[in-house]
N, C-alpha and C positions, 0 to 999 in steps of 0.2 A: 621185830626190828626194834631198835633202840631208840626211846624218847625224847634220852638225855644222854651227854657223852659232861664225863669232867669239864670238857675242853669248853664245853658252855657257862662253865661258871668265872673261868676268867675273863678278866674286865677288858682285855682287846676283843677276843670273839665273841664275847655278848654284847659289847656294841658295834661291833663290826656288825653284829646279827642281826639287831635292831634297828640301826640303820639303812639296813638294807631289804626287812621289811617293809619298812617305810617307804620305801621307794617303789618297791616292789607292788605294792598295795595302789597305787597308782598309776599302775600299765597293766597288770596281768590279772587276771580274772576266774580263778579255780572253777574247774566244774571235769566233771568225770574221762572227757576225755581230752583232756588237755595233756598236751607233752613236752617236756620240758629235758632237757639236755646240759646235763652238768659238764661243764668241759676242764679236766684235771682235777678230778673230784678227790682224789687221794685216796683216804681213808675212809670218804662216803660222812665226813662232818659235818656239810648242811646238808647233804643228801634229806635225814628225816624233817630239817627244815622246809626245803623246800616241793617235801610230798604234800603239803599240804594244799597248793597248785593245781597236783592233777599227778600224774605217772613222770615218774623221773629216770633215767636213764642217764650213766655213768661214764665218761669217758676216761683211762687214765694209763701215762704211759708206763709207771715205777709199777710193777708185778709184787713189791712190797707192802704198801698201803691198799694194792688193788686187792689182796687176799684176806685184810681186814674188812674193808666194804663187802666182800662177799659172803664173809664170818656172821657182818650182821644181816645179811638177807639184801642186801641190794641189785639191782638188776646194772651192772657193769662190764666194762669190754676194756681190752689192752690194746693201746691202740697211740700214733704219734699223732696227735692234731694238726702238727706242720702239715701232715700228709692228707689227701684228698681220704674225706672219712668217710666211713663204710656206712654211710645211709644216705639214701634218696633225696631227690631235689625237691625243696619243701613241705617236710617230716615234721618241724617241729613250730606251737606257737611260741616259744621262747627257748633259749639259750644262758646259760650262768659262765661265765671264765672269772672266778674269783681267784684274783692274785695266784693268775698263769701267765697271760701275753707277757710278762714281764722277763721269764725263765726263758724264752725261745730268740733265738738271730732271728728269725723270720715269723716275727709276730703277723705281719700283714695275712700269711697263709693261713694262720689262724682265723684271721677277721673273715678275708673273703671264703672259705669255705664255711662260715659258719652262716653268711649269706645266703650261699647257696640252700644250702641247709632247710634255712627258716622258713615257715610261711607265707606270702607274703600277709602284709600286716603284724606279723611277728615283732616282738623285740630281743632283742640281745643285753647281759645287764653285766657289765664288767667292774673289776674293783680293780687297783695297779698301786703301788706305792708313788710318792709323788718325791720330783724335786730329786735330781741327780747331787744335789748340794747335801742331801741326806744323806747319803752313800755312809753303811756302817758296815761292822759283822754282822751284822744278821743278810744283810744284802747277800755277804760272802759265803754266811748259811746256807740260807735259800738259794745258794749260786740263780742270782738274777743276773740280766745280763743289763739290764737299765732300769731307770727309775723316768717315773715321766713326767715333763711339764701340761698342762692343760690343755692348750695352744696343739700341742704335741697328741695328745690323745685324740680330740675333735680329729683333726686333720687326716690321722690315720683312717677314725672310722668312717670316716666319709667319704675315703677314698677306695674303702672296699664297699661302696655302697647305701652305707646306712644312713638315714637320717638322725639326725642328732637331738634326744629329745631332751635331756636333763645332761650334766655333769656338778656335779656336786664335790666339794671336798670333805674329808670326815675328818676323825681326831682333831676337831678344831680347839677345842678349848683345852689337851694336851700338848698342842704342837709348840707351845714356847718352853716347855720345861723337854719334854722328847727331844726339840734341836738342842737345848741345851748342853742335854745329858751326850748328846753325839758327837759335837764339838769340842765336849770338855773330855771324853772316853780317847775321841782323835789327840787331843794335844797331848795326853799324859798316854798315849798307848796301850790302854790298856782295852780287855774286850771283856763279856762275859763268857763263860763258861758253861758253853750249853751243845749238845745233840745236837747232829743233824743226821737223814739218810745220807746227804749228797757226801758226808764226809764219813761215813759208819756203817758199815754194810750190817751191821745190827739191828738199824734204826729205822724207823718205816716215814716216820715223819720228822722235821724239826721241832726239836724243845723250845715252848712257850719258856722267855723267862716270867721266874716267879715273882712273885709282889705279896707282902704280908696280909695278913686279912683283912686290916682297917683300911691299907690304902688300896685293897681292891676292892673294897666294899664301896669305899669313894669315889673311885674312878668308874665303878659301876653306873654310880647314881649321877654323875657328869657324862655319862652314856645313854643315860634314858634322855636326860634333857636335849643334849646333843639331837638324837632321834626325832625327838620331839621338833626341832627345829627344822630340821631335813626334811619335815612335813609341810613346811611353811615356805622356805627358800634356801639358795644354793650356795652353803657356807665358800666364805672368799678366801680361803686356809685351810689349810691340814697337812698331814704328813701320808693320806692316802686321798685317788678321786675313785670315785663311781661315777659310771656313766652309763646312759639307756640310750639305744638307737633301737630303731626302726625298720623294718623294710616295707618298704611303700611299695616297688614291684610287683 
């Protein structure tokens, strides 16, 4: 299996990764038989992250990135998460949905089968873009179908269940230059020029735009700090939330 993918060296998903770490390091508890359930795993890109937990298992419904995760040895299934999922009533001590509930009409189905799912004592640990006010191409990318307010994320998960232990926002200390750059892209029209599968039956996943070396070298290092802080308390800003719930059931 793979260690390291490119896609770790750019400076959103290495602090998307680190952050979530952090968080991570904080609920869940590695030991050999722990199971942990990736939900819209893709390509299997934290997949090697988050082996280090315990046994990971894939879920994912594009047959295109699901054949790369298989490339590199991952244990994954094709499968609609809307839909009631093909495992037992509580299978797993944790659950990942990293910037999926976002993609679906019927996030909620998501939530509550992933309830079912869980342990009890389990957690669930989700990422979502935040603020419909953000609304860019890359949303149109990623064909999302929303973006969430905080208010808005809590509410959902607690209503398929879970308790609600953390929500956090990330990209803090990017998020005034990121809305900038969105608002200023909105008024002059213009978008970049990037890959998607949802738009390219070539494509297995969406293209990261790029960023030159120095400023992802910098925004690396305002990634770590960031992390750093996510360790302490639950930034009042970003342009994405994480959230941990619970099943106490």
């Amino acid at each position: 299996m793979l260690n390291q993918i490119p896609e770790d060296n750019h400076w959103w998903f290495a602090s998307r990764t680190r952050a979530l770490h952090t968080v991570m390091y904080q609920f869940l508890t590695p030991a050999p038989d722990f199971r942990l359930l990736d939900i819209g795993c893709g390509a299997g890109n934290m997949m090697h992250h988050l082996s280090q937990y315990g046994r990971v298992t894939g879920l994912e419904i594009d047959g295109r990135p699901l054949k790369i995760a298989r490339q590199r040895g991952y244990e994954v299934e094709q499968f609609d998460a809307t839909k009631p999922m093909p495992f037992a009533a509580n299978t797993f001590e944790a659950i990942t949905a990293f910037d999926v509930i976002e993609h679906n009409q019927d996030d909620m189905a998501i939530l509550r089968d992933s309830y079912r799912i869980l342990k009890p004592g389990g957690h669930i640990i989700i990422t979502v873009p935040a603020f419909m006010w953000l609304w860019s191409h890359n949303d149109d990318l990623n064909a999302h179908v929303r973006r969430y307010a905080e208010w808005e994320l809590r509410r959902k998960m607690a209503m398929a269940g879970f308790e609600v232990g953390r929500v956090t926002f990330n990209n803090f200390f990017v998020f005034p230059l990121v809305a900038m750059l969105i608002l200023l892209r909105r008024a002059l029209q213009t978008k970049p020029d990037l890959a998607s599968h949802h738009v390219a039956e070539e494509e297995y996943q969406v293209e990261m735009e790029p960023s030159a070396p120095p400023v992802n070298a910098i925004l690396t290092l305002v990634g770590q700090l960031e992390a750093a802080l996510i360790g302490r308390l639950d930034l009042p800003i970003g342009t994405s939330l994480i959230a941990v719930g619970q099943k106490l059931g």
